[in-house]
C-alpha positions, 0 to 999 in steps of 0.5 A: 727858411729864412724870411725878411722885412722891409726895414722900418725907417725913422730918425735919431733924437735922443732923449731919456734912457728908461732905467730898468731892473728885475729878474727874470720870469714870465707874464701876461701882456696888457699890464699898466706901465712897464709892468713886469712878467708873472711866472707861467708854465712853459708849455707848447713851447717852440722849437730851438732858435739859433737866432738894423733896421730903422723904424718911424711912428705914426702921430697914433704911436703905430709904427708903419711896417712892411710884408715879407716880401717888402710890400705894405702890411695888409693882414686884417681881417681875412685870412684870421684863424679861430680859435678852436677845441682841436682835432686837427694836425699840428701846422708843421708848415707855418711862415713867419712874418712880422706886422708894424709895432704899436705902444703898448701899456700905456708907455713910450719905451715897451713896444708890442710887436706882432709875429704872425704864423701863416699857414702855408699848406694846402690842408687846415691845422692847428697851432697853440703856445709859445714860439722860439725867439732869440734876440741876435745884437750887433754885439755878437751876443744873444738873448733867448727870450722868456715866455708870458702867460698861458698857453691859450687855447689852438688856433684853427688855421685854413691854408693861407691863413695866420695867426699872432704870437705878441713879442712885447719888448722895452726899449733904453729911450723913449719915441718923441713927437716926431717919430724920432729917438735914439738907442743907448743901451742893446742894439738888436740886428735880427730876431730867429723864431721857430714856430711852436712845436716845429725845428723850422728856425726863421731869421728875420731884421729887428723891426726898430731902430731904438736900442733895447734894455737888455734883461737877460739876466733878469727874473722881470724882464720887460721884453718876453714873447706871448703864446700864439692867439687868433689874428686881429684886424689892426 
């Protein structure tokens, strides 16, 4: 089921292109600056994935985004799953949808962009680990992405609720003041994600004009997705 946003829209000023260099490896969100993944387990990993638009920043560094279907993202605190000790059935029905980027660690080149997992059956379950995801450039190239930090803990999830898998990424430039920026390094057309422990490959647009540090070589990446967590207000 293939699933797209409304694309994000903001102007083209370039300015200094973030050198970065590691190898590759998983780690945990929130770490200070371009701070670079610790090595995990991969477990409740997501299925296969097979795997431009333009994006503006609010004067608070959040990016403004849109639904699925191309309306205002709404998701808040209704309709959150929990956290939870199981015993329910895997979500073998999960929707994927993406919310607006914000800055993350403190930096103004490593964005932090919510993939939530929606669970469109009429019957609660649970979902835990890390989704699929697969990076698909304009270039015709590929990167499927690495995996930080633990599997955390299932997420209970009711009909109609979501929870959050955090895909934090580096970009070549940074945003100026105005919202604007422009790309010199690997320019992401859409991202595919599968869903933990599901075959359910979802395309979706790239949320961000700004060209990407392509790491896929590397043992310390600053682009890797976070395992699945319980949904936030933003």
């Amino acid at each position: 089921m293939n699933v797209s946003t409304k694309p994000i829209r903001r102007g083209t000023i370039a300015i200094a292109v973030v050198a970065v260099a590691g190898a590759l490896g998983a780690c945990s969100t929130g770490q200070p600056g371009n701070a670079t993944p610790v090595p995990q387990a991969a477990g409740g990993t997501g299925g296969s994935v097979s795997a431009t638009t333009d994006s503006a920043t609010t004067a608070g560094g959040t990016r403004q985004g849109a639904d699925a279907n191309g309306a205002p993202d709404t998701n808040g605190a209704a309709g959150r799953g929990v956290a939870t000790a199981g015993g329910h059935p895997n979500c073998t029905a999960l929707k994927v949808t993406q919310s607006s980027p914000d800055l993350a660690n403190g930096t103004s080149t490593q964005w932090k962009l919510p993939i939530m997992l929606t669970n469109q059956s009429s019957a609660p379950c649970t979902v835990q680990g890390f989704p699929g995801v697969r990076l698909e450039g304009e270039d015709g190239t590929t990167w499927d992405l690495i995996r930080a930090g633990g599997t955390g803990a299932p997420v209970l999830l009711g009909p109609g609720e979501h929870a959050t898998a955090d895909l934090t990424y580096l970009t070549a430039t940074a945003v100026t003041g105005d919202g604007s920026g422009a790309g010199s390094g690997w320019h992401v057309a859409h991202m595919a994600v599968t869903p933990p422990n599901s075959t359910n490959t979802q395309t979706l647009p790239w949320a961000d004009s700004l060209d990407l540090v392509k790491q896929d070589s590397a043992t310390h990446p600053g682009t890797y997705i976070g395992s699945v967590h319980p949904s936030t207000a933003k």
